[in-house]
SEFIDREN-776702 format. One record per atom (N, C-alpha, C, O): residue number from 0; x, y, z. Coordinates in Angstrom, 3 decimals. Atoms other than C-alpha are relative to their C-alpha. Layout:
BEGIN
<vofi nr="NUM" px="X" py="Y" pz="Z"/>
...
//
This chain:
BEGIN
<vofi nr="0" px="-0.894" py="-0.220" pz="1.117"/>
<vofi nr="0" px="7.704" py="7.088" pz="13.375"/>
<vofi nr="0" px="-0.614" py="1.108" pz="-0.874"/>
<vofi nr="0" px="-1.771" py="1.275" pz="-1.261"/>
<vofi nr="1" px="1.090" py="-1.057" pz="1.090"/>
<vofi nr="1" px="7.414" py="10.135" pz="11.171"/>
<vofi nr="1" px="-0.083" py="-0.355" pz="-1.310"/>
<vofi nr="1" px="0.454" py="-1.398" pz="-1.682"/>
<vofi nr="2" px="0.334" py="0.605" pz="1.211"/>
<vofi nr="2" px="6.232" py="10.087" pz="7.663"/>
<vofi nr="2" px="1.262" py="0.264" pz="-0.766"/>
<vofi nr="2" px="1.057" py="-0.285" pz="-1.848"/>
<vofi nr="3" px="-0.607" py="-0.207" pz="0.796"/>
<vofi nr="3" px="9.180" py="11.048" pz="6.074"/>
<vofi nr="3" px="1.403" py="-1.491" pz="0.035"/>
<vofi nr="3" px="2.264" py="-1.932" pz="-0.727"/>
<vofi nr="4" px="-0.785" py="1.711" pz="-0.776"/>
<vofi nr="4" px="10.838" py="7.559" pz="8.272"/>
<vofi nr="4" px="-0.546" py="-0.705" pz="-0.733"/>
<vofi nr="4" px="0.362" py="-1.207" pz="-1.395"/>
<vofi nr="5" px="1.685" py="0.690" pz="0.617"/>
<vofi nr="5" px="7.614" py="5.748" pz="6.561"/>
<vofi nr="5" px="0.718" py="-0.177" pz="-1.020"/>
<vofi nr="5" px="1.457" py="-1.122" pz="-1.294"/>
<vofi nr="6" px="-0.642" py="-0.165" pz="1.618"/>
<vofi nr="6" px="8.701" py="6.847" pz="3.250"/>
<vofi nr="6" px="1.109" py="-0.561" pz="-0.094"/>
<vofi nr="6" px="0.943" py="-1.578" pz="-0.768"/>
<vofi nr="7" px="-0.724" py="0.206" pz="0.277"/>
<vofi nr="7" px="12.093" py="6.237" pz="3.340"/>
<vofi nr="7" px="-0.277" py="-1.745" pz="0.087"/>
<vofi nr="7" px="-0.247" py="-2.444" pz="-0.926"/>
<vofi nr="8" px="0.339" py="1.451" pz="-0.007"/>
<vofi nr="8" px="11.236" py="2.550" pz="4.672"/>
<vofi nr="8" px="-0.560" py="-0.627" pz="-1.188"/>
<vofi nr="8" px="-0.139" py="-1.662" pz="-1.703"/>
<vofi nr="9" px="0.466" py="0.716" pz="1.150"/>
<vofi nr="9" px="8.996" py="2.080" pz="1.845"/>
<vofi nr="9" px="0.540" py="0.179" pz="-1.293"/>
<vofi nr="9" px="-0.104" py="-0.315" pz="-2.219"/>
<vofi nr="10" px="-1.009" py="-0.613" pz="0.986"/>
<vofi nr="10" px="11.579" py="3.467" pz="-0.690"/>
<vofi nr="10" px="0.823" py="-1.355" pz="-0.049"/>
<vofi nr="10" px="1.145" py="-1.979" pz="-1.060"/>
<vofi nr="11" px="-1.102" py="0.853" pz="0.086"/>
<vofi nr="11" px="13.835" py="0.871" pz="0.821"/>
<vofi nr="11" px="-0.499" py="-1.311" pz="-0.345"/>
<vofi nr="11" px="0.086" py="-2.186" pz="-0.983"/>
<vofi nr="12" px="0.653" py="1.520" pz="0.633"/>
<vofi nr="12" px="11.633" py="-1.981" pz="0.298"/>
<vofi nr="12" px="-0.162" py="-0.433" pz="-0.815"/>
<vofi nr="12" px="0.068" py="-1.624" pz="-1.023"/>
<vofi nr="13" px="0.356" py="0.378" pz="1.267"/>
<vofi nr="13" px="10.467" py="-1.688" pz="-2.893"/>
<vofi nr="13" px="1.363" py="0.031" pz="-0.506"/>
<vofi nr="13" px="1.469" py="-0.867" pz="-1.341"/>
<vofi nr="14" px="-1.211" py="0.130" pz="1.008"/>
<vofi nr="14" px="14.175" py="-1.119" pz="-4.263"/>
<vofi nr="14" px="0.515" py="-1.586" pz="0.202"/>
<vofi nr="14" px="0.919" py="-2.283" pz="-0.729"/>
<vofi nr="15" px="-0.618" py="1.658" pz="-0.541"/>
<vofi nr="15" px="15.206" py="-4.833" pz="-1.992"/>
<vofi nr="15" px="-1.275" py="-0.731" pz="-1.050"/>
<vofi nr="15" px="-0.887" py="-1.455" pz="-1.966"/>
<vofi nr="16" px="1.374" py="1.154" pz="0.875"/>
<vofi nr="16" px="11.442" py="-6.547" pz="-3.777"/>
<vofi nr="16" px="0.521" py="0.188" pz="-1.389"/>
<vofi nr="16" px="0.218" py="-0.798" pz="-2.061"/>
<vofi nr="17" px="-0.228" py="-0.200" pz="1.587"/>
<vofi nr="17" px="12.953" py="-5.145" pz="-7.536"/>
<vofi nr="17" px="-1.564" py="0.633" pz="-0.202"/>
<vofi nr="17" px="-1.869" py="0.272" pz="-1.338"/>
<vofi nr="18" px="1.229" py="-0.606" pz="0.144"/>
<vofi nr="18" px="9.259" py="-3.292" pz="-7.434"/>
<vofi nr="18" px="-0.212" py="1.321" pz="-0.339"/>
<vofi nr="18" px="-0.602" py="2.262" pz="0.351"/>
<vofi nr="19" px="-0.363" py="-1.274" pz="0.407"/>
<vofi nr="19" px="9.809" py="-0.783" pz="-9.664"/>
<vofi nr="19" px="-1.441" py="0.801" pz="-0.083"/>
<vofi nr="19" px="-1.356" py="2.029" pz="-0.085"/>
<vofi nr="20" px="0.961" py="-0.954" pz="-0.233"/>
<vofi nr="20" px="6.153" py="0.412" pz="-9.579"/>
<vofi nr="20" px="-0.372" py="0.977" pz="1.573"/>
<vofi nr="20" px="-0.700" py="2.143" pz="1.796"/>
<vofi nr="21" px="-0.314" py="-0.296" pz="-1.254"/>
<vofi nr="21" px="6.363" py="0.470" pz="-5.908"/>
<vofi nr="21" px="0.968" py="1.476" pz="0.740"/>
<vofi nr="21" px="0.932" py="2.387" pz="1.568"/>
<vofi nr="22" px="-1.346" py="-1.401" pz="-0.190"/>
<vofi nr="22" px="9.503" py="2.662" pz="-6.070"/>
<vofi nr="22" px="-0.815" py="0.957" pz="-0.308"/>
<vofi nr="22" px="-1.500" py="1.372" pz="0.626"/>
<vofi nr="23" px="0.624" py="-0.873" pz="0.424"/>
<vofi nr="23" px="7.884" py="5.095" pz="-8.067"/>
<vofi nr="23" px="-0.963" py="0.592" pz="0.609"/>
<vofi nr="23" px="-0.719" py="1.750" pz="0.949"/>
<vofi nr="24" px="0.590" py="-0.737" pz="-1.213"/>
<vofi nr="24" px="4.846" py="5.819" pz="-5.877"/>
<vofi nr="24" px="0.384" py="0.160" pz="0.639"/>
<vofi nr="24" px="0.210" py="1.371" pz="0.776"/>
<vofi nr="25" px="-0.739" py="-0.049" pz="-1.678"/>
<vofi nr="25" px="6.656" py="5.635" pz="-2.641"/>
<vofi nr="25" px="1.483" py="1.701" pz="-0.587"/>
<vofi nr="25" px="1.908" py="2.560" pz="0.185"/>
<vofi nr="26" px="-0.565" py="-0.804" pz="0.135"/>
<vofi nr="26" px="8.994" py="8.014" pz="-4.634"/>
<vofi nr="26" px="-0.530" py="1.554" pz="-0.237"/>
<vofi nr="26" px="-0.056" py="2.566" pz="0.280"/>
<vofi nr="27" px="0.944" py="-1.020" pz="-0.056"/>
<vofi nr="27" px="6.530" py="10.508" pz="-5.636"/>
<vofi nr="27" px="-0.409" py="0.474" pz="1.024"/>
<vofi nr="27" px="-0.302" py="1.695" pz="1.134"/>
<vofi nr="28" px="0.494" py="-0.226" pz="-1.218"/>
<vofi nr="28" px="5.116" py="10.564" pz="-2.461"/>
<vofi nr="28" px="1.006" py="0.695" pz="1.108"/>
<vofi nr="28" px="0.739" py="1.733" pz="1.713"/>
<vofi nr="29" px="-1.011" py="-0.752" pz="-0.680"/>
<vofi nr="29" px="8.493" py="11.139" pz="-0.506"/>
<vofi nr="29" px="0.767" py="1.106" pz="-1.010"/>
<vofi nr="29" px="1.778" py="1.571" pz="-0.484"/>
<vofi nr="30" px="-0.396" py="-1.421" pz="0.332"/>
<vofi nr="30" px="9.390" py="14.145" pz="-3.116"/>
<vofi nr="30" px="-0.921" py="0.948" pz="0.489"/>
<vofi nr="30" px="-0.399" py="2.002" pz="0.854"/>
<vofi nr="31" px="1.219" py="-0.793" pz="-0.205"/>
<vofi nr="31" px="5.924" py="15.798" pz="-2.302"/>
<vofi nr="31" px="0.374" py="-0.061" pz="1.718"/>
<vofi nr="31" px="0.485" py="1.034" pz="2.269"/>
<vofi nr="32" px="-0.385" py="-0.549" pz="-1.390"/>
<vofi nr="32" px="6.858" py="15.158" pz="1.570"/>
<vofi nr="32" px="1.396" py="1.265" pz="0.310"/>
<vofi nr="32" px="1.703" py="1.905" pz="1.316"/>
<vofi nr="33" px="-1.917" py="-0.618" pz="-0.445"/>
<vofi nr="33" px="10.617" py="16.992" pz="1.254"/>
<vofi nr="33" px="0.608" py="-0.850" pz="0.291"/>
<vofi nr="33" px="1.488" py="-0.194" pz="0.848"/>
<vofi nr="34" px="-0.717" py="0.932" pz="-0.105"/>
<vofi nr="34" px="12.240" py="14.266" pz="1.754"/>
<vofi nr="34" px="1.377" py="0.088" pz="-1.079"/>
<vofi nr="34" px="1.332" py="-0.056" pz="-2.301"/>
<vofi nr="35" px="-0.821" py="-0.336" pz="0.820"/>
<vofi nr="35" px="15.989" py="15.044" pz="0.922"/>
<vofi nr="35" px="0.432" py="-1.190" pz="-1.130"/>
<vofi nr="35" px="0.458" py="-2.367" pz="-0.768"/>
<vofi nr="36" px="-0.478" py="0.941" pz="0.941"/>
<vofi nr="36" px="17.150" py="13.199" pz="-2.183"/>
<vofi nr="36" px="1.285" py="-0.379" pz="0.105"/>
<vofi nr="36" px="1.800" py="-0.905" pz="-0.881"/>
<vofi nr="37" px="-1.612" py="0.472" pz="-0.207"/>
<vofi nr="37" px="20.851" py="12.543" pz="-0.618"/>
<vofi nr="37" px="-0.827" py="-1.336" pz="1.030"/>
<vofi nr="37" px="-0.295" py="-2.442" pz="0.929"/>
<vofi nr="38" px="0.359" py="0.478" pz="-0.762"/>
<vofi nr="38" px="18.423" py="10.832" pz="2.119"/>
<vofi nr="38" px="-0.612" py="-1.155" pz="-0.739"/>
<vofi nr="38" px="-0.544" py="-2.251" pz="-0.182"/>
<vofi nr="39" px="0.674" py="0.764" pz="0.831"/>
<vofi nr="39" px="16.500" py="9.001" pz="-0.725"/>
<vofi nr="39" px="1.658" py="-1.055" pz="-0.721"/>
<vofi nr="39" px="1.878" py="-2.171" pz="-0.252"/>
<vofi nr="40" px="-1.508" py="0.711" pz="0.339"/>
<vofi nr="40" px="20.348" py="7.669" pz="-2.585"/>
<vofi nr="40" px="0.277" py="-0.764" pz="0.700"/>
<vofi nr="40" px="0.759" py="-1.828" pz="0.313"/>
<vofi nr="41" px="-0.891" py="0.738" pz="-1.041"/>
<vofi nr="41" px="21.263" py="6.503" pz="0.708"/>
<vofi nr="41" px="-0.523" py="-1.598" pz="0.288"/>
<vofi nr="41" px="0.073" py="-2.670" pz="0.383"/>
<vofi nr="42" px="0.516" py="0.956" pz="-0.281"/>
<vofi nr="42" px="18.457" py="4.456" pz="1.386"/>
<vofi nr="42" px="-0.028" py="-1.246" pz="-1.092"/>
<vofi nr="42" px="-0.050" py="-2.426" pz="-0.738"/>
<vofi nr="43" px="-0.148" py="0.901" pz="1.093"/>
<vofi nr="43" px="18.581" py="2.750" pz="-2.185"/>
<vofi nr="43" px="1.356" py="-1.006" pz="0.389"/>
<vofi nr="43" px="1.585" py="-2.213" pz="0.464"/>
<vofi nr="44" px="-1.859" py="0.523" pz="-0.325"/>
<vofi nr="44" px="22.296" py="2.096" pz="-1.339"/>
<vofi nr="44" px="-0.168" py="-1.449" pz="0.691"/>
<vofi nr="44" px="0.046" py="-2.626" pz="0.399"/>
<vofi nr="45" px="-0.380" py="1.254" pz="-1.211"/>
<vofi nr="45" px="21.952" py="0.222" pz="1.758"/>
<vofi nr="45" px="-1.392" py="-1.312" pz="-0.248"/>
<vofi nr="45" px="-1.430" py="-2.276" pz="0.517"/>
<vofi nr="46" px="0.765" py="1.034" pz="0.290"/>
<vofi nr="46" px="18.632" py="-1.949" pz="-0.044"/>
<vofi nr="46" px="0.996" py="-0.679" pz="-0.880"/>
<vofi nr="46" px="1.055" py="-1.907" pz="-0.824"/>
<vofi nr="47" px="-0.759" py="0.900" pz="1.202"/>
<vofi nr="47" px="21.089" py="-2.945" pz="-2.841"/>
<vofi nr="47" px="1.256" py="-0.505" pz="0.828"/>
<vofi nr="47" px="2.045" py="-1.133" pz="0.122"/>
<vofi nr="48" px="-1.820" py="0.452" pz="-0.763"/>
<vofi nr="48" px="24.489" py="-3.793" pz="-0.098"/>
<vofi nr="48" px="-0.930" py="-1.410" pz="0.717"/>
<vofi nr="48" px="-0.529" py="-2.549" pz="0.957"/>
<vofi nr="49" px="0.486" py="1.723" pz="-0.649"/>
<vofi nr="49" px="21.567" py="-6.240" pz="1.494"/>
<vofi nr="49" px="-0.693" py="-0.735" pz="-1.012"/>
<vofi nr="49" px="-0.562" py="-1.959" pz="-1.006"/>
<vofi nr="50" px="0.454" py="0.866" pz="1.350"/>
<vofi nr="50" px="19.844" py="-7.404" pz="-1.565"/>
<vofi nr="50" px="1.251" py="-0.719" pz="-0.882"/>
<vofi nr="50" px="1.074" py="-1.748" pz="-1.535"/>
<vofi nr="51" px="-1.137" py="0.320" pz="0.631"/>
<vofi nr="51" px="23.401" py="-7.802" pz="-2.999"/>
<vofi nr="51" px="0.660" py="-1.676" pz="1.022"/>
<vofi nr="51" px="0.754" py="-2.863" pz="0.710"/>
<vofi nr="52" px="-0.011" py="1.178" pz="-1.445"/>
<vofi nr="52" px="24.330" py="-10.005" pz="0.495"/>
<vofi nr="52" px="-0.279" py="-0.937" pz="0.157"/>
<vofi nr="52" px="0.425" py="-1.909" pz="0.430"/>
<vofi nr="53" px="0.281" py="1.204" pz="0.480"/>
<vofi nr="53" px="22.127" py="-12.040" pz="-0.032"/>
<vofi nr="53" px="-0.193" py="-0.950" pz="-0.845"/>
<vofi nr="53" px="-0.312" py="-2.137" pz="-0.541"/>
<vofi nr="54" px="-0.266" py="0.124" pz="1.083"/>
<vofi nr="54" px="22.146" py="-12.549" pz="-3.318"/>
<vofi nr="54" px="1.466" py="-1.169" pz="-0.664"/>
<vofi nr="54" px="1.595" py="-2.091" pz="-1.470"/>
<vofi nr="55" px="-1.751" py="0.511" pz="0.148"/>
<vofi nr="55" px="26.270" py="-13.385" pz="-3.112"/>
<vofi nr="55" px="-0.381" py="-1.627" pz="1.033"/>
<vofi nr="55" px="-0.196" py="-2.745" pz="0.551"/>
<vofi nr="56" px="0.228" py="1.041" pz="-0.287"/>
<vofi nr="56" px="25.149" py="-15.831" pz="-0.429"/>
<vofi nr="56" px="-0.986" py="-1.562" pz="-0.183"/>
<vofi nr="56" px="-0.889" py="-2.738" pz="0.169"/>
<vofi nr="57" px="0.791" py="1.298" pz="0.845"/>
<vofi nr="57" px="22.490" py="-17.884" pz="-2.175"/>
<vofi nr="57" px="0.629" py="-0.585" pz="-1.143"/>
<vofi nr="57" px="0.267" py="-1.736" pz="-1.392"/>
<vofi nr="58" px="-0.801" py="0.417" pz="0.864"/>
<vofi nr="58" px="24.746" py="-18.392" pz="-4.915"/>
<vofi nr="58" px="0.923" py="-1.103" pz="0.438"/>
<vofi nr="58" px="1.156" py="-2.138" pz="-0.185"/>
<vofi nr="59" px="-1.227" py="1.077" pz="-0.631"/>
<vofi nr="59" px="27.467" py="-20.142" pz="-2.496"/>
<vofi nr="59" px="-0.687" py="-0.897" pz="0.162"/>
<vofi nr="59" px="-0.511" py="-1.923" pz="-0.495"/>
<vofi nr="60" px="0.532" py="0.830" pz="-0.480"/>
<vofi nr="60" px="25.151" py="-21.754" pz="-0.840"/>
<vofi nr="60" px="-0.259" py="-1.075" pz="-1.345"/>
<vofi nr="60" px="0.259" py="-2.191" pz="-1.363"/>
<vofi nr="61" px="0.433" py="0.763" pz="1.745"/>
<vofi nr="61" px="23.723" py="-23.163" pz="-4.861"/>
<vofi nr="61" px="1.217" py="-0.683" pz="0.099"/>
<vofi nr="61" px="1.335" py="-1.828" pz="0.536"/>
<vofi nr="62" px="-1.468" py="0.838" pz="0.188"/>
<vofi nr="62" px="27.659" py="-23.696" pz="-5.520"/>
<vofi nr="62" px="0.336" py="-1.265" pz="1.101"/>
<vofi nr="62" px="0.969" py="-2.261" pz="0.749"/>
<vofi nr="63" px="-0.579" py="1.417" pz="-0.966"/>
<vofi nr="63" px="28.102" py="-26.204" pz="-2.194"/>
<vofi nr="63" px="-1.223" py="-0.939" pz="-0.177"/>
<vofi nr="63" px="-0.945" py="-2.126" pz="-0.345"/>
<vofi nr="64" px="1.203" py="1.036" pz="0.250"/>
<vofi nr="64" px="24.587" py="-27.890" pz="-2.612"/>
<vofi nr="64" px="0.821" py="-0.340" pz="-1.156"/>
<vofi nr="64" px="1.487" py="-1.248" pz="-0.659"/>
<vofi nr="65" px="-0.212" py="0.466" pz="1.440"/>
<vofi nr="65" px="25.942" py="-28.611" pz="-6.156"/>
<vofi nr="65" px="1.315" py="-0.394" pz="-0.172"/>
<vofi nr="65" px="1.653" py="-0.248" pz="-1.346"/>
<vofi nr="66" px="-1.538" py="0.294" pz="-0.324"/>
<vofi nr="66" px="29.656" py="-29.735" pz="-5.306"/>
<vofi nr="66" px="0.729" py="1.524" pz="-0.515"/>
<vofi nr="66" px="1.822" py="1.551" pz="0.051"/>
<vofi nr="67" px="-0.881" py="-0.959" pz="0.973"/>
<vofi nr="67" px="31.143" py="-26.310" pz="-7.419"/>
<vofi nr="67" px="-0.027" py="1.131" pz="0.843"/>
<vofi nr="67" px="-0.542" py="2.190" pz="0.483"/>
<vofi nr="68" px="-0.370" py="-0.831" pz="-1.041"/>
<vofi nr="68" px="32.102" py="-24.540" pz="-4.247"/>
<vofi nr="68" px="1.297" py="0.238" pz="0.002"/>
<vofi nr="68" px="1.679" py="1.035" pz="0.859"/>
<vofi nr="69" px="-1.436" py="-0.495" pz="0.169"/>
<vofi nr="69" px="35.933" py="-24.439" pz="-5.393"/>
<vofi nr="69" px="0.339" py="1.287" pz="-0.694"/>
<vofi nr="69" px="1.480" py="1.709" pz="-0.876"/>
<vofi nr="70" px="-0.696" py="-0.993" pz="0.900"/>
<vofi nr="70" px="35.763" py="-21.542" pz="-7.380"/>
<vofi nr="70" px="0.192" py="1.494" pz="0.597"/>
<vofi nr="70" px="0.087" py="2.602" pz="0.072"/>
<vofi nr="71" px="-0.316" py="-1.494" pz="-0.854"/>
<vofi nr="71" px="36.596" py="-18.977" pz="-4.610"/>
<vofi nr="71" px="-0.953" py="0.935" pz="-0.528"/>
<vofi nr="71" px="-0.794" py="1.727" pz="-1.457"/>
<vofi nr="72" px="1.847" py="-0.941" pz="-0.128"/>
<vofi nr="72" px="32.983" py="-17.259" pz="-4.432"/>
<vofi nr="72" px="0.368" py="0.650" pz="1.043"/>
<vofi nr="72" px="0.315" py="0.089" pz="2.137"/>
<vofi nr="73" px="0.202" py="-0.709" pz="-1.520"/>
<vofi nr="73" px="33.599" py="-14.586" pz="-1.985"/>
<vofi nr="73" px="-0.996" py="0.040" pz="0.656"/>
<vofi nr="73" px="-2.015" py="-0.351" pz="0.085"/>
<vofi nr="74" px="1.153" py="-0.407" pz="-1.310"/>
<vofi nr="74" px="31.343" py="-13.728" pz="1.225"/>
<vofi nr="74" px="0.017" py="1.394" pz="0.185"/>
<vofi nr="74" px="0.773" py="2.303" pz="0.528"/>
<vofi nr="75" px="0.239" py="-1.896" pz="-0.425"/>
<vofi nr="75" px="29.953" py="-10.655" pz="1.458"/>
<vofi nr="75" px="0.672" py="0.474" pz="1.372"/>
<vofi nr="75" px="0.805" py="-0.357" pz="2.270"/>
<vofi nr="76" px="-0.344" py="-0.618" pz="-0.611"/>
<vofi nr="76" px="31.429" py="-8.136" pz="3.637"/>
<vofi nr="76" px="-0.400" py="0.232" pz="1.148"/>
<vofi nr="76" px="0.253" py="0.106" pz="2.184"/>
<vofi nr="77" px="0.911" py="-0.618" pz="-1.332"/>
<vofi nr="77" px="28.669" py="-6.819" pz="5.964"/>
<vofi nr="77" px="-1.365" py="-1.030" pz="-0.528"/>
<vofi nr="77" px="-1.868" py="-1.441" pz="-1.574"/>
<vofi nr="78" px="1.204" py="1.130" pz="0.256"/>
<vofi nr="78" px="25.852" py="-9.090" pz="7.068"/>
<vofi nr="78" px="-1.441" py="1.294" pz="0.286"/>
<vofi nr="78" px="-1.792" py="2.320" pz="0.867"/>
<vofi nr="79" px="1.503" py="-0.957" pz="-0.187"/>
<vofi nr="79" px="22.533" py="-7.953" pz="6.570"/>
<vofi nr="79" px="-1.159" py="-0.161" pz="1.120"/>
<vofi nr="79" px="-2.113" py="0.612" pz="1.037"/>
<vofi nr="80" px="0.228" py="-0.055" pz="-0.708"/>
<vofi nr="80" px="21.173" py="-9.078" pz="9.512"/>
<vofi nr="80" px="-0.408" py="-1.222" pz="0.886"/>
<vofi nr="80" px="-1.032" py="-2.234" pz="0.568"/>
<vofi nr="81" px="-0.510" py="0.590" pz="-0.980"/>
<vofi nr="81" px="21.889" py="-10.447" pz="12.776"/>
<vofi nr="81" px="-1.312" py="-1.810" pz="0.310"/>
<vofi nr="81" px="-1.071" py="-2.905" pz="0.818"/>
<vofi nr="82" px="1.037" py="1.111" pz="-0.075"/>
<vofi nr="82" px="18.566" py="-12.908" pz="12.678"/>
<vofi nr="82" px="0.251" py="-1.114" pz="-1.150"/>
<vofi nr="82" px="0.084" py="-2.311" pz="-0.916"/>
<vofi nr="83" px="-0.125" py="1.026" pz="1.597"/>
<vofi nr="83" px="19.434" py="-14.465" pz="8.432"/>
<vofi nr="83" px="0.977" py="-0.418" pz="0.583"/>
<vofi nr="83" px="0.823" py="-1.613" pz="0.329"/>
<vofi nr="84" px="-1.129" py="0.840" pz="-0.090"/>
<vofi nr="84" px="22.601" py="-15.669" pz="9.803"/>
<vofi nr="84" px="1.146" py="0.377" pz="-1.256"/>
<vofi nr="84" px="2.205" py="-0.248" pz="-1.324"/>
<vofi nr="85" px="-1.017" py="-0.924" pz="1.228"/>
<vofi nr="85" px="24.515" py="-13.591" pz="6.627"/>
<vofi nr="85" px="1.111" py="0.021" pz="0.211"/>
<vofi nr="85" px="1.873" py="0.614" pz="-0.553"/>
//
């Protein structure tokens, strides 16, 4: 994997952990590689559509453990991945 793959990975991680110091180095680091900043947006994107994902689904899940599963809680859209069961 090249470093600018690296980077983006660790871009995407720290935005899914909420590790805003994390971001920040890993961001520094992939401006100093070239790493395009449409390439950097993107990756934020798709940490917050699965951080969001799961997020929407721990909530339901809370609401049916707790009987207050009537209040039409949508399900996320796109699962975040094929192993969580999302």
């Amino acid at each position: 994997m090249d470093e600018k793959t690296k980077l983006l990975v660790c871009l995407g991680a720290a935005t899914a952990a909420n590790c805003i110091p994390c971001f920040e180095f890993y961001y520094g680091k992939a401006q100093a590689a070239g790493v395009v900043e449409a390439d950097i947006q993107e990756v934020v994107e798709i940490a917050y559509q699965v951080k969001n994902n799961v997020n929407m689904l721990m909530k339901k899940s809370i609401r049916a453990a707790t009987g207050q599963e009537g209040d039409n809680l949508p399900l996320p859209d796109a699962k975040c991945s094929p192993k969580c069961g999302s």
